[in-house]
SERO-4910 file (N, C-alpha, C, O; in steps of 0.05 Angstrom, whole numbers):
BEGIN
 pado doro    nc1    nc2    nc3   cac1   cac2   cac3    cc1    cc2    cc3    oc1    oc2    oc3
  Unk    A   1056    356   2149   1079    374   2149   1100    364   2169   1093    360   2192
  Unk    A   1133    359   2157   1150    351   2177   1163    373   2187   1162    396   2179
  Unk    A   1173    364   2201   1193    380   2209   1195    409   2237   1213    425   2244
  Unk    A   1171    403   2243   1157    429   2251   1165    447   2269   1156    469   2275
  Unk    A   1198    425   2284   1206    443   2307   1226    453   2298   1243    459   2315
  Unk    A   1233    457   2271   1255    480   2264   1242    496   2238   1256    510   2224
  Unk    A   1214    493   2233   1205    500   2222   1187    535   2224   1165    536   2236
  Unk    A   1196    553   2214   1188    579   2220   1170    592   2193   1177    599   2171
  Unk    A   1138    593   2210   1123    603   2188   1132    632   2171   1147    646   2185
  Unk    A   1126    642   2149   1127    658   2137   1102    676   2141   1079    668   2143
  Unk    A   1113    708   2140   1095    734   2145   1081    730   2120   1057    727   2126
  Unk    A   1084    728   2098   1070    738   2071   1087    716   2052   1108    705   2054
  Unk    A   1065    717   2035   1063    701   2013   1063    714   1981   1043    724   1970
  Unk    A   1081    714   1973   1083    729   1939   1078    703   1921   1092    683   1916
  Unk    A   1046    713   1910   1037    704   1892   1031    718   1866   1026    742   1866
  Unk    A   1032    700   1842   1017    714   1817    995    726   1814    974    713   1808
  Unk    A    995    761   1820    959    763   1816    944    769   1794    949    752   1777
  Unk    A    933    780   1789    914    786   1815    895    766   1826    895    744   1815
  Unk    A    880    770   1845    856    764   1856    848    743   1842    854    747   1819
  Unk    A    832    716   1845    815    702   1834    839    677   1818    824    664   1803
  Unk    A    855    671   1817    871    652   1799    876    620   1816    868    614   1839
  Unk    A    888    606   1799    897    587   1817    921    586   1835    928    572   1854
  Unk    A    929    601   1826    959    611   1841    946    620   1881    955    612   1903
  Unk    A    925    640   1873    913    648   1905    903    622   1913    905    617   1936
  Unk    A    891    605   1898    880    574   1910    907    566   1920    907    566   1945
  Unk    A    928    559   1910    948    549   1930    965    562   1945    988    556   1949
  Unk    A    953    583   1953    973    606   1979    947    597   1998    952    594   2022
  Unk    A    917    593   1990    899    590   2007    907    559   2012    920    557   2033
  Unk    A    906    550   2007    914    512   2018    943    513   2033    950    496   2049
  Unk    A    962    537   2023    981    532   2043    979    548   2073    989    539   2093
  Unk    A    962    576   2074    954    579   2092    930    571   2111    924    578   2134
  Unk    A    918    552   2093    900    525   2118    916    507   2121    902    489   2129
  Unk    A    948    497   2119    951    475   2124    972    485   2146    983    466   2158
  Unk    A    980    511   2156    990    520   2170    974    529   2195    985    534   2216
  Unk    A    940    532   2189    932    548   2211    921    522   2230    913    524   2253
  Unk    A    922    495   2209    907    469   2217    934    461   2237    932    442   2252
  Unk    A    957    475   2235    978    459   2253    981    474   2273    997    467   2291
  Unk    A    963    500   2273    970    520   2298    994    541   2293   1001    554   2313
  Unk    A   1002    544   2275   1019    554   2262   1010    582   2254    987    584   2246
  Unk    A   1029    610   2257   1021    627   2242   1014    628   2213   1027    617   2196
  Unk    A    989    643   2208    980    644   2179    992    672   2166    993    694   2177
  Unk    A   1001    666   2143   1020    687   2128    987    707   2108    966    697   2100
  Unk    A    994    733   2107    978    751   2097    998    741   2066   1022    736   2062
  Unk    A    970    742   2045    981    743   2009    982    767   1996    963    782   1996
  Unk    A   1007    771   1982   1017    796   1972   1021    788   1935   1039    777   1921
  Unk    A    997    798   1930   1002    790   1889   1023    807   1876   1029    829   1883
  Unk    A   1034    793   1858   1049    801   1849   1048    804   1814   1029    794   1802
  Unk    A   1069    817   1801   1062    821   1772   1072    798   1754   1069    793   1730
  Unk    A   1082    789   1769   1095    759   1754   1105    743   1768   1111    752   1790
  Unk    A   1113    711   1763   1117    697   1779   1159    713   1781   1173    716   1801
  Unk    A   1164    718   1754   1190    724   1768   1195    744   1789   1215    744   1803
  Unk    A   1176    761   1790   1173    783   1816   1167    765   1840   1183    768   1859
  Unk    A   1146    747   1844   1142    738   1860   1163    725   1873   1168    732   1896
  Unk    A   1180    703   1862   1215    692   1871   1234    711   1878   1246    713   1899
  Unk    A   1235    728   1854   1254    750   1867   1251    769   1893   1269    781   1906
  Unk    A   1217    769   1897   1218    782   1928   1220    762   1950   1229    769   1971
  Unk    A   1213    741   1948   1216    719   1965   1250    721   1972   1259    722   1995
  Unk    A   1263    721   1952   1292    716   1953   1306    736   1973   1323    727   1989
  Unk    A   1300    762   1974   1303    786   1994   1299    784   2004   1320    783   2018
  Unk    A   1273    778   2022   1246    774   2043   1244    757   2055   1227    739   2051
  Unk    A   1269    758   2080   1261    729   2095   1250    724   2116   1251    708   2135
  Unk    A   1238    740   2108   1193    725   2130   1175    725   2108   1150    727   2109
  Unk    A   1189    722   2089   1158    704   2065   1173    683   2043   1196    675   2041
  Unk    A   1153    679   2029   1155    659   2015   1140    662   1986   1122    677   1983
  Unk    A   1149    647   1969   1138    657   1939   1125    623   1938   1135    602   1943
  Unk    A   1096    632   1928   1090    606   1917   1078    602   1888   1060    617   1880
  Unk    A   1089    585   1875   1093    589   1841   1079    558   1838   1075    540   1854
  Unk    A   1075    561   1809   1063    537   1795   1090    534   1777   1098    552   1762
  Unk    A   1105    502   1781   1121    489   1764   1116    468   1743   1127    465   1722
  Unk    A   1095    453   1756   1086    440   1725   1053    435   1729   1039    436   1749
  Unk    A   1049    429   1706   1011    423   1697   1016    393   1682   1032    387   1665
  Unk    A    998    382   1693    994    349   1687    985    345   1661    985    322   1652
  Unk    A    976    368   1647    970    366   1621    990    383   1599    998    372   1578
  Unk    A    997    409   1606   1004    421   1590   1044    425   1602   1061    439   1592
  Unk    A   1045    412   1618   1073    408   1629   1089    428   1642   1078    444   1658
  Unk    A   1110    428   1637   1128    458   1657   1119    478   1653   1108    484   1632
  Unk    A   1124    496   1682   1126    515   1667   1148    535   1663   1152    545   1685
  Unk    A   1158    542   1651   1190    541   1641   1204    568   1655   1229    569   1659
  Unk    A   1179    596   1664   1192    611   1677   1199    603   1700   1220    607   1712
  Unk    A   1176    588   1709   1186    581   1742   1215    569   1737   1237    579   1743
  Unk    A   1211    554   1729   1252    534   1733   1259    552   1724   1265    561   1746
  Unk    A   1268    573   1706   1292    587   1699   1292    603   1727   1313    599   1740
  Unk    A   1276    617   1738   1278    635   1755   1287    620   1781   1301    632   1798
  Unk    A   1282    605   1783   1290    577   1803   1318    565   1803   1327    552   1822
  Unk    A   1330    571   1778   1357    564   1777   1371    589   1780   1394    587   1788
  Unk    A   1361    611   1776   1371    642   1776   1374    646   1803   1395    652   1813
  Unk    A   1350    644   1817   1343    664   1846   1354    651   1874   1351    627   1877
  Unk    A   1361    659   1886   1372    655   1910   1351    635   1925   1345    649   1945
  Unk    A   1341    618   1928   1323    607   1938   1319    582   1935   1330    570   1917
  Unk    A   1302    567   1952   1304    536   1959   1272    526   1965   1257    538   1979
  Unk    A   1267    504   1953   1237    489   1950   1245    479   1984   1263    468   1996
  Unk    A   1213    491   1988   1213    479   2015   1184    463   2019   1184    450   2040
  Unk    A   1168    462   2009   1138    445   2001   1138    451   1965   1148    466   1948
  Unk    A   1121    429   1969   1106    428   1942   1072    417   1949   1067    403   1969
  Unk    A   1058    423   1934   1034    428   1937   1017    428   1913   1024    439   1893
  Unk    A    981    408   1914    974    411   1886    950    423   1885    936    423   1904
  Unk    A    947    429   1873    914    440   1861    900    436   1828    908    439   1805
  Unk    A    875    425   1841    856    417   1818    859    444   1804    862    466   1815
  Unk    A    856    436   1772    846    451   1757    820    444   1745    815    420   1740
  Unk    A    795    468   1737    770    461   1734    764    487   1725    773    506   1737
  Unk    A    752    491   1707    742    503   1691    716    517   1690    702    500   1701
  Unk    A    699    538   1683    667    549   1682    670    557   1650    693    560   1642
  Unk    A    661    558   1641    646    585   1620    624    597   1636    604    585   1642
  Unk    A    634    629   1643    609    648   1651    599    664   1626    606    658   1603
  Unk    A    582    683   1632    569    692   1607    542    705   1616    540    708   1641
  Unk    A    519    715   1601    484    716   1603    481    696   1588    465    680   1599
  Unk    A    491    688   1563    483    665   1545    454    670   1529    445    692   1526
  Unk    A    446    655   1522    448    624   1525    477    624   1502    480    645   1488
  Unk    A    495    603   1500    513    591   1495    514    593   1467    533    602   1454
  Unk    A    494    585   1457    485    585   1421    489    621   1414    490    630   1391
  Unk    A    491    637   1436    489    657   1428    518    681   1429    518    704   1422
  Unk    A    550    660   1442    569    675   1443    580    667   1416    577    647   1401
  Unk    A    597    698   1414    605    698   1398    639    704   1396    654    702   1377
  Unk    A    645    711   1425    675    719   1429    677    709   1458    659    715   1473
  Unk    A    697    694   1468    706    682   1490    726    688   1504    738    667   1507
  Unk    A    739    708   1518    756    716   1543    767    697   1546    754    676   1542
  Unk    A    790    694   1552    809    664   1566    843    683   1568    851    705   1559
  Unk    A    851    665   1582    880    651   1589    895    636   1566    889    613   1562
  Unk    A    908    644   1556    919    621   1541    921    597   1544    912    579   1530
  Unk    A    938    594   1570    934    561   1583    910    551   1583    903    528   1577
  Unk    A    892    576   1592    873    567   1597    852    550   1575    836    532   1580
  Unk    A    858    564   1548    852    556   1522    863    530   1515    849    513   1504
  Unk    A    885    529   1519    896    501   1511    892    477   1525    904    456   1521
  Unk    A    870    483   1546    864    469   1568    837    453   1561    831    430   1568
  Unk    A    817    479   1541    791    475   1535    783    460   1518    760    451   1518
  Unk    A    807    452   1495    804    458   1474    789    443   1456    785    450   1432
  Unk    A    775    411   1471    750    404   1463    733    417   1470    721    424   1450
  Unk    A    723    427   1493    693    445   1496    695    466   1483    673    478   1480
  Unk    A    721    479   1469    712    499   1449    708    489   1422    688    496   1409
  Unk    A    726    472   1410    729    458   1379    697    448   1381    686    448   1359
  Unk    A    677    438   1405    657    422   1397    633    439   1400    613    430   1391
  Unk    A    631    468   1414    609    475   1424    614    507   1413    594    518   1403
  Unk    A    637    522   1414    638    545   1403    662    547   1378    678    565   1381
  Unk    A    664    536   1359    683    524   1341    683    551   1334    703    562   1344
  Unk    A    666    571   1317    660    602   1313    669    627   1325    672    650   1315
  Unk    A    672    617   1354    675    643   1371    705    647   1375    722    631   1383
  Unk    A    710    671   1367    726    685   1369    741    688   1392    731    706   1404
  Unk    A    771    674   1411    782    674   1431    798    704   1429    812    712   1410
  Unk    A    793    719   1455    806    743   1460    820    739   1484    810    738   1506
  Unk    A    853    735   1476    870    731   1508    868    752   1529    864    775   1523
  Unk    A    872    743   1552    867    759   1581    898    754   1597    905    730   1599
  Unk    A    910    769   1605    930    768   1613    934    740   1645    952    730   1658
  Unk    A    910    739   1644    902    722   1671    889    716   1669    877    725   1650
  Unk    A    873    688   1690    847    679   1690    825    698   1699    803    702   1690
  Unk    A    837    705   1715    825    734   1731    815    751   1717    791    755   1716
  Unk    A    827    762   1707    832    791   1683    811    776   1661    795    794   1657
  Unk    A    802    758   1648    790    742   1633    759    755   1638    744    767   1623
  Unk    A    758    748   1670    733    751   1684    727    783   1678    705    792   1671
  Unk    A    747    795   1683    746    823   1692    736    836   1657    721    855   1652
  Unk    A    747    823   1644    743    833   1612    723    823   1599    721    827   1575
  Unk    A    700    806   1615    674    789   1607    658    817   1617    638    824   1604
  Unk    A    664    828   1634    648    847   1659    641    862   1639    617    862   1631
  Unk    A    664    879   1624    677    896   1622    667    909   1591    667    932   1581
  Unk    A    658    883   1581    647    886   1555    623    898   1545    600    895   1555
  Unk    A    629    914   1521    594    925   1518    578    902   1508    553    900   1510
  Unk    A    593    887   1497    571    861   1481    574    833   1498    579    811   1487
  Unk    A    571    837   1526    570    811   1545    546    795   1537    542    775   1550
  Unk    A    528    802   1517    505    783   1518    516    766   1490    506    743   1490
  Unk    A    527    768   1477    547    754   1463    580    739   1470    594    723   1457
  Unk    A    583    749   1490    610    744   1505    609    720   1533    591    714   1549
  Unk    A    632    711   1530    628    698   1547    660    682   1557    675    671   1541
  Unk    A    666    685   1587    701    685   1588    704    653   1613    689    647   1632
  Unk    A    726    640   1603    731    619   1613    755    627   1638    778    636   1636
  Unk    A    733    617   1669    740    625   1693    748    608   1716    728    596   1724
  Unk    A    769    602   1730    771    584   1746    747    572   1766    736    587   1782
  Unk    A    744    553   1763    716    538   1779    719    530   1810    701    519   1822
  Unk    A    749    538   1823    747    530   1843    732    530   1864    719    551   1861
  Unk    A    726    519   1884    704    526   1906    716    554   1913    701    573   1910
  Unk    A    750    561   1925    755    581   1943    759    598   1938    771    614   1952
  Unk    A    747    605   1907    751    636   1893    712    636   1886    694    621   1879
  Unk    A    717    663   1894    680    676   1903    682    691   1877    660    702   1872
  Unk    A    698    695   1860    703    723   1839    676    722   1833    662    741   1838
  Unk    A    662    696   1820    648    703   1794    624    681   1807    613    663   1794
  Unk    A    618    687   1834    591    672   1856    563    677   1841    545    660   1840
  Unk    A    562    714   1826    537    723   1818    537    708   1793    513    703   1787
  Unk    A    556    697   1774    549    692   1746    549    655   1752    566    638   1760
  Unk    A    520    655   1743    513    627   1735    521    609   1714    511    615   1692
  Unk    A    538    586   1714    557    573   1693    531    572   1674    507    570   1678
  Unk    A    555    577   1642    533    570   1617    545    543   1614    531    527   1601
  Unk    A    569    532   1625    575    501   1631    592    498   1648    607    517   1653
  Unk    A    594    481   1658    615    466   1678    634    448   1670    634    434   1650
  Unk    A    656    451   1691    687    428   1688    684    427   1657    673    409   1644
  Unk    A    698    455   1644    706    450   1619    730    443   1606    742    448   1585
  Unk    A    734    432   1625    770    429   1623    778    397   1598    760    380   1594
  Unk    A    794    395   1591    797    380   1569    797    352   1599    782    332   1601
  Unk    A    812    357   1614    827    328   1635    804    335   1656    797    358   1662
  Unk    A    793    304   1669    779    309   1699    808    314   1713    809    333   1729
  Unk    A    824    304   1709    852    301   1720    869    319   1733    884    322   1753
  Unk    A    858    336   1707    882    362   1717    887    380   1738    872    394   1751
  Unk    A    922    377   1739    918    389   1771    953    397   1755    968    387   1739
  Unk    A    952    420   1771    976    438   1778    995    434   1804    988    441   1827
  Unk    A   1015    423   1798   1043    425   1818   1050    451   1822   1055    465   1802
  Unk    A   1052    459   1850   1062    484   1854   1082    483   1881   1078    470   1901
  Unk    A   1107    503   1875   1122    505   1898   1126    526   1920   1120    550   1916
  Unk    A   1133    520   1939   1132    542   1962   1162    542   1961   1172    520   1960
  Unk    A   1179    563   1961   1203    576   1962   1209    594   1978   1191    609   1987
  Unk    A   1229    597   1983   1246    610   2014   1267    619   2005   1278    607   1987
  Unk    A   1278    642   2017   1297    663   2005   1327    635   2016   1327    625   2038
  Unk    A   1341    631   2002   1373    601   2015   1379    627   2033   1379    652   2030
  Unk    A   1385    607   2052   1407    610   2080   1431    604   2070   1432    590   2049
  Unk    A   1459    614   2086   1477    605   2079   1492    578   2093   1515    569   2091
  Unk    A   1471    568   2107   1476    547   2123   1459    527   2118   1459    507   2133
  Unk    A   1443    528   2098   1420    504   2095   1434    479   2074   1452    482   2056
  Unk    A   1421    457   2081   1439    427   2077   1408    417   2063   1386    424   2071
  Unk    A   1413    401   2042   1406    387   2034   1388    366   2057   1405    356   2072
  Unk    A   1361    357   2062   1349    334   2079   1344    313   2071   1320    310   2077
  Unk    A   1352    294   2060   1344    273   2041   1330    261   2050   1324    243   2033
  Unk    A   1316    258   2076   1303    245   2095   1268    252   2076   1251    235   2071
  Unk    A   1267    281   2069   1255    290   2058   1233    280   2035   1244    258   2030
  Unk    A   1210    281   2019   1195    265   2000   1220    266   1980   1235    247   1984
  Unk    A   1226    279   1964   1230    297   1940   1255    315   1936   1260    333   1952
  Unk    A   1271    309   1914   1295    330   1911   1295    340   1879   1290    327   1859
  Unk    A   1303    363   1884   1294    381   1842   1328    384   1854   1339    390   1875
  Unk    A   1338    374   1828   1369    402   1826   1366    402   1793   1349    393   1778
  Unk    A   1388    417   1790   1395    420   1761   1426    417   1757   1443    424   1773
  Unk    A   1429    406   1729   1456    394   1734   1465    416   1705   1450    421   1687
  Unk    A   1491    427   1709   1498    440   1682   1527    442   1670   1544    459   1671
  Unk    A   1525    419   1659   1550    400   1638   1575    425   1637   1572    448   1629
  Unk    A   1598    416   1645   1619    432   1651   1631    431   1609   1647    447   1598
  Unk    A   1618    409   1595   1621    410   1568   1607    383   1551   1607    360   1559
  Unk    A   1598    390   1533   1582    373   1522   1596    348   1511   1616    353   1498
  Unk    A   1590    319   1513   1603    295   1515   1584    269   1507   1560    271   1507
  Unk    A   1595    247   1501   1577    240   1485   1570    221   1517   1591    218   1531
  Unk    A   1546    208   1529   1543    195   1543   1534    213   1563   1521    204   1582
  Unk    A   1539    238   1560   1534    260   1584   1513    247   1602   1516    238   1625
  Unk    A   1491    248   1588   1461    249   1607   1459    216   1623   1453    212   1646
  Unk    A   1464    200   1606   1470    173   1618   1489    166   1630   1489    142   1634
  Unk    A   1511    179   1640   1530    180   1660   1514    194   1679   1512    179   1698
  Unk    A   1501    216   1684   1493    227   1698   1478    221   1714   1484    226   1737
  Unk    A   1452    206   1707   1439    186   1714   1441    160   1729   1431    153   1751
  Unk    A   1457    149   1714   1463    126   1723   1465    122   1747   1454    102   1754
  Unk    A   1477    139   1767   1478    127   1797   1448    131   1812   1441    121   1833
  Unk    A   1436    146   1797   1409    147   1814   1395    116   1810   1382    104   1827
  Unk    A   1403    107   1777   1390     81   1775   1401     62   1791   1385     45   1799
  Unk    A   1425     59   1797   1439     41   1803   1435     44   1841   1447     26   1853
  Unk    A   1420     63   1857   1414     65   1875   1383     59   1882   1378     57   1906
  Unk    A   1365     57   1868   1341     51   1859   1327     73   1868   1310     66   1884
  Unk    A   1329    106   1863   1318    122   1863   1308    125   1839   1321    119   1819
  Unk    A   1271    138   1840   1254    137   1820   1261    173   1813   1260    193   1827
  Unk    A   1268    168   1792   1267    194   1776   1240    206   1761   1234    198   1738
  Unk    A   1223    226   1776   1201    238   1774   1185    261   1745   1163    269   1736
  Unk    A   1212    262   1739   1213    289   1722   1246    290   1717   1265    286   1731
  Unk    A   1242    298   1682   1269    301   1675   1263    320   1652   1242    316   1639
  Unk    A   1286    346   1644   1282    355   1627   1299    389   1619   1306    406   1635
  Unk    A   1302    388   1594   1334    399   1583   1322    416   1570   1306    413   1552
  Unk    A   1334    438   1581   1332    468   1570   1360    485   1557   1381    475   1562
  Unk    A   1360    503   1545   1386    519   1529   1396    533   1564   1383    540   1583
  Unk    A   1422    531   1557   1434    536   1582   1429    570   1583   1422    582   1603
  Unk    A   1434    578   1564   1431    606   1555   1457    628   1567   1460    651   1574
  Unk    A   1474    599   1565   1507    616   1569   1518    622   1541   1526    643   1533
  Unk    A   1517    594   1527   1523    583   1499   1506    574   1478   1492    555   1483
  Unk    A   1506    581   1463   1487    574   1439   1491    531   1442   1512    519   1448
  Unk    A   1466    520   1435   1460    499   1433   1477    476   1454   1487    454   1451
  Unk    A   1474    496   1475   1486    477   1502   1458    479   1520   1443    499   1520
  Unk    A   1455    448   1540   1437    451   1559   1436    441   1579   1453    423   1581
  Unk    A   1424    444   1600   1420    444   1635   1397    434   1629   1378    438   1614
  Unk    A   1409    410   1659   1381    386   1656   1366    385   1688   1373    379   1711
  Unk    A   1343    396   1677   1329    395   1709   1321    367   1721   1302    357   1708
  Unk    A   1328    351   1740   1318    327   1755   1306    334   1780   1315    351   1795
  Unk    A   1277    314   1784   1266    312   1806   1272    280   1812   1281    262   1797
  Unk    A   1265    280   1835   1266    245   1839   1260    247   1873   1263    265   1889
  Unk    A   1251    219   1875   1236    209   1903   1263    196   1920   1277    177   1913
  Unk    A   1265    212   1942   1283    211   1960   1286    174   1967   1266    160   1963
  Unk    A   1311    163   1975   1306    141   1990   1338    135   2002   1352    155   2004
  Unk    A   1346    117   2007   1364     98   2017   1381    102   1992   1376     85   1975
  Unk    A   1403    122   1986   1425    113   1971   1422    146   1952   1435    149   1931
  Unk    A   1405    166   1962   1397    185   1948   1410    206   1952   1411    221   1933
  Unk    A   1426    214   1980   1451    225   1981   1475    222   1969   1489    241   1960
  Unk    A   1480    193   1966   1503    189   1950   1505    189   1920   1523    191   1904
  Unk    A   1473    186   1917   1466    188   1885   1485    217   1876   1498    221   1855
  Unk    A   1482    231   1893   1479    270   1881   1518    272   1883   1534    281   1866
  Unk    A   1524    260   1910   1553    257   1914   1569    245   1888   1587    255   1875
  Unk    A   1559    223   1885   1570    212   1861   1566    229   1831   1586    235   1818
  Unk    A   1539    236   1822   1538    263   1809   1554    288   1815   1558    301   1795
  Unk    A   1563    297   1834   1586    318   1836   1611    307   1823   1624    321   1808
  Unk    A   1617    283   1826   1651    268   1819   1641    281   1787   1665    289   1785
  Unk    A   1630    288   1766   1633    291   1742   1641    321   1739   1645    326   1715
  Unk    A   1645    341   1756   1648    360   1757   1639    379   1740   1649    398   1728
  Unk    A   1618    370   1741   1592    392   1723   1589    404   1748   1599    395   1768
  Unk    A   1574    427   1748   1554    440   1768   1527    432   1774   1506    432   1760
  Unk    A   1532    426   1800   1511    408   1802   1492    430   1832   1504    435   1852
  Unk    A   1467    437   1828   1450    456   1842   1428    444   1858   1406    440   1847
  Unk    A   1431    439   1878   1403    424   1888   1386    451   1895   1393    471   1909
  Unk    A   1359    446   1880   1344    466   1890   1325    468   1906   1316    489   1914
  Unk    A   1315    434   1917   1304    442   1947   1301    406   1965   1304    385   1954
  Unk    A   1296    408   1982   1297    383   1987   1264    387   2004   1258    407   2017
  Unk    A   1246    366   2001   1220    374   2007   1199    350   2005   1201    329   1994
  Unk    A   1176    360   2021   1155    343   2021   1126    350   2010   1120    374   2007
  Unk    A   1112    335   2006   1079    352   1991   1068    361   2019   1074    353   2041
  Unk    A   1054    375   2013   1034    390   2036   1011    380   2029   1001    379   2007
  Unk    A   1000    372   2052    970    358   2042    954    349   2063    932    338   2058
***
């Protein structure tokens, strides 16, 4: 963690809850990587959605909202950036977490017949279900959590059986013995997530920093747009990380292009020179991984 002598921990943490998700796995990795620096540790406050979660961050300036922005498999995720371009607020870490998978249950396995999940979480599985429960009936759960809670919950759990986050630092589901393990389609998969801070009206851009997200939003659509836009980051030899165009949702079939890219030598002027086009151009945080 840089920065540390103008750096002021946060009271509370607004996360997606409830209880048991991956979202509390990365408020718990950001509050060990704060208590490992001697740093105050922030109490976690769940929230009903990630847009609740930003929007109280944005008010609340002794906490911080920490959200999941993209999945290495299943990609953005699209509320976080809109709400991110909406809300008063600025990426100040980013941060990752494994994703990993259980099927809980009584089982045996040959014997479910309906499966609890996450949506994501489904689209996550979707060889260990196509190959092992091709039959069973998926019933969505508003959460990974809630999944668990609706496996409990069931009168026919000896037929049932709900797909639950496997992390070590969630205890939810310690009594139920996996009917399998790491069912996840990727060993790979892991979730980008951001830590956000209500903007100051004095905070500057750090390019010194890993990492910069802005969003750029075309003052009118042109032919060359996106490759004019670009161009000076190439022509500075900044690596562009992430790119990607959403409906502006001012105007029908107009769009705002979100860029990440790896800070370096020429990466200030990259964004400077991007202003001369007189689009609106939003930097939304300037930042390093936590780790």
């Amino acid at each position: 963690m840089r920065n540390l002598s103008e750096f002021v921990a946060p009271e509370r943490c607004y996360v997606l809850g409830p209880a048991g998700t991956f979202s509390e796995v990365g408020a718990n990795l950001y509050v060990r990587a704060l208590a490992e620096r001697g740093l105050r540790t922030p109490g976690t406050v769940f929230t009903a959605s990630i847009e609740d979660a930003i929007e109280r961050a944005a008010v609340d300036r002794e906490a911080v909202a920490i959200v999941p922005i993209e999945n290495s498999e299943s990609g953005t995720v699209v509320v976080t950036q809109e709400e991110l371009r909406a809300a008063r607020v600025r990426v100040e870490w980013e941060l990752s977490v494994e994703v990993r998978y259980n099927l809980i249950g009584q089982g045996p396995i040959e014997r479910v017949r309906r499966v609890y999940c996450h949506p994501v979480a489904q689209g996550q599985c979707t060889r260990y279900l196509r190959q092992h429960l091709p039959h069973a009936q998926v019933v969505y759960a508003a959460s990974n959590s809630q999944a668990g809670a609706d496996l409990i919950g069931s009168e026919v759990s000896a037929t049932s059986a709900a797909i639950v986050p496997a992390h070590p630092a969630l205890s939810e589901w310690a009594n139920w013995a996996p009917l399998a393990e790491g069912i996840q389609n990727s060993t790979t998969n892991t979730t980008r997530f951001l830590v956000v801070r209500a903007a100051s009206d004095t905070w500057q851009p750090d390019f010194e920093r890993q990492k910069t997200s802005l969003v750029v939003v075309p003052r009118q659509d042109r032919p060359g747009l996106l490759a004019r836009l670009l161009e000076p980051l190439g022509r500075h030899g900044i690596n562009i990380t992430r790119i990607e165009s959403r409906p502006s949702r001012e105007r029908p079939w107009a769009y705002v292009f979100f860029v990440d890219f790896q800070n370096g030598p020429g990466a200030a002027e990259s964004v400077d020179e991007i202003r001369t086009s007189r689009d609106e151009v939003i930097v939304l945080g300037t930042y390093d991984a936590l780790g």
